[in-house]
N, C-alpha and C positions, 0 to 999 in steps of 0.2 A: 653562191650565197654563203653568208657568213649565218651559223650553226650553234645550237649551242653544243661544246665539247663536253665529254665526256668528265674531265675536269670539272667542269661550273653546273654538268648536272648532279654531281656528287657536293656542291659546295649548296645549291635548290636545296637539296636535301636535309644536310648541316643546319642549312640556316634556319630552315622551317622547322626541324626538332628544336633548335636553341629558342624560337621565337615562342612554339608551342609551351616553352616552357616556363615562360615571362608570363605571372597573369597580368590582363591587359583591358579589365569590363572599362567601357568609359564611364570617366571619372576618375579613373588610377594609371594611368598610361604612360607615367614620367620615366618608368623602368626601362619599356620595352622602345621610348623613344631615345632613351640614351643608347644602349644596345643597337639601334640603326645607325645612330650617329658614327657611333664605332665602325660599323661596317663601312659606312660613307667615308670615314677619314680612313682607312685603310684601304680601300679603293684609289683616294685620291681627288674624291669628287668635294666640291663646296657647296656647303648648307649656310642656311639659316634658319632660325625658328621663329615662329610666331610666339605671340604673348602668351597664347594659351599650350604652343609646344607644339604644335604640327609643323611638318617638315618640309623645307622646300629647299630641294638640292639640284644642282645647275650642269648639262650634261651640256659644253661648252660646241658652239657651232659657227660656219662661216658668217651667218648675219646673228644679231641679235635679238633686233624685235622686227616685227612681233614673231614671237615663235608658239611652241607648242609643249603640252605639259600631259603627262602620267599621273594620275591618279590611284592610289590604294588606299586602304585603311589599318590601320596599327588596335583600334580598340575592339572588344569584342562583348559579345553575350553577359548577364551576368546577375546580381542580384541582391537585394539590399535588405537591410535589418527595418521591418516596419514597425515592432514591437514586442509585445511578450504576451506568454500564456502564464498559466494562474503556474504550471508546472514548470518555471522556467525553460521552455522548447521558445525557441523566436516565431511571428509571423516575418512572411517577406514578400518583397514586390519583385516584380522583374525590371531589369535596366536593360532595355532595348524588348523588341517583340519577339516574344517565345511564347511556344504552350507548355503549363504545366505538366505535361503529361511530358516533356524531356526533364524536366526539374526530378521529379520522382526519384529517388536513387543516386545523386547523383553528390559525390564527393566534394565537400568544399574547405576553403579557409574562407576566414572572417577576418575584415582589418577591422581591428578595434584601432583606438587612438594610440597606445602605447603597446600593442605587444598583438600577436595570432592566435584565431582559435582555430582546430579543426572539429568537423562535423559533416552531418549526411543531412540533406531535404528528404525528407517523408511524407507520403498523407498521412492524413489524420488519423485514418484508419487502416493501420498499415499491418498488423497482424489477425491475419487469420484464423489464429488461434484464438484472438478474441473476439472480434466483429464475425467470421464465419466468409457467407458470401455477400456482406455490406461490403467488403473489400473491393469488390468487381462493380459494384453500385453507387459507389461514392462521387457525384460527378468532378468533373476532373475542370481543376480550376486553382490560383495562386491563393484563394482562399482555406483552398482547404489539407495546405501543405504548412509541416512545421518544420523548423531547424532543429536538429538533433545533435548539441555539441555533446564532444569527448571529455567532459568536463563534470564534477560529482556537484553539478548544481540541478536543484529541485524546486526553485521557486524562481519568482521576479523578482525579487530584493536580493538573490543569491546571484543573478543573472546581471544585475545591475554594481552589487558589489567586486562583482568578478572583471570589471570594467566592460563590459555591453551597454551599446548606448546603441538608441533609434537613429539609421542612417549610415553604421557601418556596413562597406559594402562587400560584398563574396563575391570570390571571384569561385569561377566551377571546375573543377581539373578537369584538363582536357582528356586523358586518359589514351594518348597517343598508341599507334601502331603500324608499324612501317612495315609491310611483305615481304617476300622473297616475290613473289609474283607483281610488284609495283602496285600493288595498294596503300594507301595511305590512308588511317581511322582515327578518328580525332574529333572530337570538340573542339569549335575555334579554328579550323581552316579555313572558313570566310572571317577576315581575308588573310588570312597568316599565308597561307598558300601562295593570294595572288603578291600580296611581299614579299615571298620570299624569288617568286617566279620574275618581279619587276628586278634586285638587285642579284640575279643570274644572267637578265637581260644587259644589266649594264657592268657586270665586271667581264661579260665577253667583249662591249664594245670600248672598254679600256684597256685590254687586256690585249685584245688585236689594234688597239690605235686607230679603229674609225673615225674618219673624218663627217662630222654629221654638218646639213645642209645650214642648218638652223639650230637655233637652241631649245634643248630639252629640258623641261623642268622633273624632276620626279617629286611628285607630291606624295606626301605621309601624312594619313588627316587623323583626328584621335576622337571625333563623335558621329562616323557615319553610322550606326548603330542608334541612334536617337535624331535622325533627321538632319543635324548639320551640317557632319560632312565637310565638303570643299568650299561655302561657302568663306570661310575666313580666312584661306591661304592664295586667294589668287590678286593680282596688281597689277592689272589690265594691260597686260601687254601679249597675254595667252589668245592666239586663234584657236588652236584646235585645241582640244579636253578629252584624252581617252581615260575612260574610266577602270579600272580592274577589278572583277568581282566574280559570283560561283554563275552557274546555270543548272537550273534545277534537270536532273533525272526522275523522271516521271511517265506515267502515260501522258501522251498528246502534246509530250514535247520533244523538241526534236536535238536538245543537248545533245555534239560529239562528246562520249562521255572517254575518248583518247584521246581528244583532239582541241581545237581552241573553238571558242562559240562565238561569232558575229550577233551580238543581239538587236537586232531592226527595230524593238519598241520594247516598254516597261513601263508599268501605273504610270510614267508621268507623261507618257506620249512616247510618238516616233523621235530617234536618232535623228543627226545631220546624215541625209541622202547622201550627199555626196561624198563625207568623211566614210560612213560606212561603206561604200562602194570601192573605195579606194583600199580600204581593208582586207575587204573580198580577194579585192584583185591582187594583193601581194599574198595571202594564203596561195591562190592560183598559180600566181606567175610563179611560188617558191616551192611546191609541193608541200604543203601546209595543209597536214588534215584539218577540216573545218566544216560547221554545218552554221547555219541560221537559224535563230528562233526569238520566240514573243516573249516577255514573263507580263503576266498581268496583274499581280499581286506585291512585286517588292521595287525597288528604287535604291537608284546608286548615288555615287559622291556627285555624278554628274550634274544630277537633278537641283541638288542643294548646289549647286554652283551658277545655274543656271535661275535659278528663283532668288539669288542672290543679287541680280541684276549684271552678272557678266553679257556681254554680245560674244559668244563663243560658238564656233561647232561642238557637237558631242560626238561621244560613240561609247559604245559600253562593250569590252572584251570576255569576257567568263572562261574562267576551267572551270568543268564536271565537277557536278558535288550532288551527291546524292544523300538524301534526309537534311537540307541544310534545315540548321539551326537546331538541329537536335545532335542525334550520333551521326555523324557526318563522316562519307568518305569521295575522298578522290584516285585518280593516279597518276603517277610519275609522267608517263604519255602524254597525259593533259597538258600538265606544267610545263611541260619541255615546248610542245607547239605554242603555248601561248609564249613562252621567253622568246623561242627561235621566232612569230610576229611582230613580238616586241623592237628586236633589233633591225626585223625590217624594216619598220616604221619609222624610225628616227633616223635611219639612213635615206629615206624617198625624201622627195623632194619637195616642199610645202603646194597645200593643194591650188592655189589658185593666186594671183601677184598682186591681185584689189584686196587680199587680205593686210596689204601695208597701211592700207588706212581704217579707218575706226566709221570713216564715215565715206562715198565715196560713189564713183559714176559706174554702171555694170563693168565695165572692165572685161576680164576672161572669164566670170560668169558663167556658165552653159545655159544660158536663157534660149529655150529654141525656137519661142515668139514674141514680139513686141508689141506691147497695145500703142494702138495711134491715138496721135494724140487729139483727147475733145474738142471739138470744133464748135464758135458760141451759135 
């Protein structure tokens, strides 16, 4: 089997610190999609973009349609100017689902219209010195955090002349950290990570000159983060839909937290059965650490692809990420099994040949009983 080299796991890596370093909250994602693009023209591979900028680049195969398509996400975490306190500190909301309680502390820029601020999220009641133990009592909610810019303003009128306006959005440094021991600590690995893990997957398979069965699309969506997702990059000619995203490390889940994660269901329901089996089974046949597991709490590009009125199979892949959506870390191991997946998958051979048509008689199907038909 075709691996990823030691090479392309050192370019994973590259990529993921250059990516990490693009802020990318949706809503502001033009940066970090030009930045792929780059990658993509240096590869050699052809894009195009949609109107709103998500990417769809073409990993060229024996037939054309219908083929099959890769899914990640480019936008991330983040958070927006709601208004102002009497002392010039901002209120702020969240852009995409987080707890305050990661907000706390946590390093930011502000895009104003013409120029950046920096500043830190705080509660309300952030000194101990003054509040005491109200500080451990405060409950923990976007209401009761302010922005704290670096800037000698003291009021709302000072706040607003300083050019601050309701709706500029912050983005939150990621505050990266890359081991000796293959940890990776960062804000914003979901899904920087699995980006960076999909074009590791495909400069091996240009790189070795794989000949793929069918055609791959790699999707780049810029609002999976507030529920859109893939629905506005797909043009029905995709059977299958793997999705790329984290798998929560936790009790009672069963994340390879070295390995790649098969996930069987997620809030929006069960995976394609059979997409996902065929998954399984090339972890298996290739010596592919892997485990199974459920999330019952978050939802991937797939879902928004799929409520979007595509007819598609799903499947949803995950690297290890442990605290997502706060301080989040993964490892190197993760990434590498799920790229070295990756290029199996678009090497195998499309799952079933009734996928040619949109509409169509069982075919190759595995149906392994047939109702008879009503008799009047």
């Amino acid at each position: 089997m075709t691996k990823i080299s030691a090479s392309n796991r050192n370019y994973l890596i590259k990529t993921l610190q250059d990516l990490l370093a693009i802020p990318s909250p949706t809503g502001m994602t033009d940066d970090i999609v030009g930045y792929v693009c780059g990658e993509l023209t240096e590869l050699g591979i052809p894009f195009e973009l949609t109107r709103r900028g998500a990417i769809r680049a073409d990993l060229k195969g024996a037939r054309s349609s219908p083929d099959r398509a890769i899914v990640s996400h480019l936008d991330t975490l983040g958070a927006m100017v709601k208004g102002y306190y009497d002392n010039g500190r901002l209120q702020v909301v969240p852009i995409g689902s987080w707890s305050a309680r990661f907000a706390e502390g946590a390093r930011v820029s502000v895009y104003a219209d013409d120029r950046q601020f920096r500043g830190s999220i705080l509660p309300l009641k952030a000194s101990g010195h003054t509040y005491n133990d109200e500080i451990d009592t405060q409950p923990i909610a976007w209401t009761n955090l302010e922005l704290r810019l670096d800037e000698k303003i003291s009021s709302e009128a000072e706040a607003r002349a300083a050019g601050l306006n309701v709706g500029d959005i912050i983005a939150i440094d990621p505050s990266p950290e890359f081991t000796e021991k293959g940890f990776i600590c960062s804000r914003h690995l979901d899904d920087k990570a699995g980006v960076a893990a999909v074009l590791a997957a495909a400069r091996t398979i240009v790189e070795n000159r794989i000949q793929l069965p069918i055609d791959c699309h790699l999707l780049f969506t810029i609002s999976e983060e507030v529920g859109v997702g893939a629905s506005h990059v797909l043009h029905g000619d995709v059977a299958e839909l793997v999705s790329i995203d984290n798998g929560t490390i936790a009790p009672q889940q069963y994340t390879s937290e070295y390995g790649v994660t098969v996930a069987m269901q997620d809030s929006s329901g069960p995976f394609d059965r059979q997409l996902t089996q065929s998954l399984i089974q090339l972890c298996e046949q290739n010596e592919i650490t892997y485990s199974r597991d459920v999330f019952r709490f978050y939802r991937s590009d797939a879902a928004a692809a799929v409520e979007a009125g595509n007819d598609i199979r799903t499947a949803l892949l995950c690297f290890s990420l442990d605290s997502s959506h706060g301080y989040e870390r993964t490892h190197i191991d993760s990434l590498t099994a799920l790229a070295d997946l990756l290029v199996q998958y678009v090497t195998s051979k499309p799952l079933f040949q009734r996928d040619e048509e949109a509409l169509g008689s069982v075919g190759d199907l595995p149906i392994t009983s047939k109702a008879e038909p009503v008799s009047d």
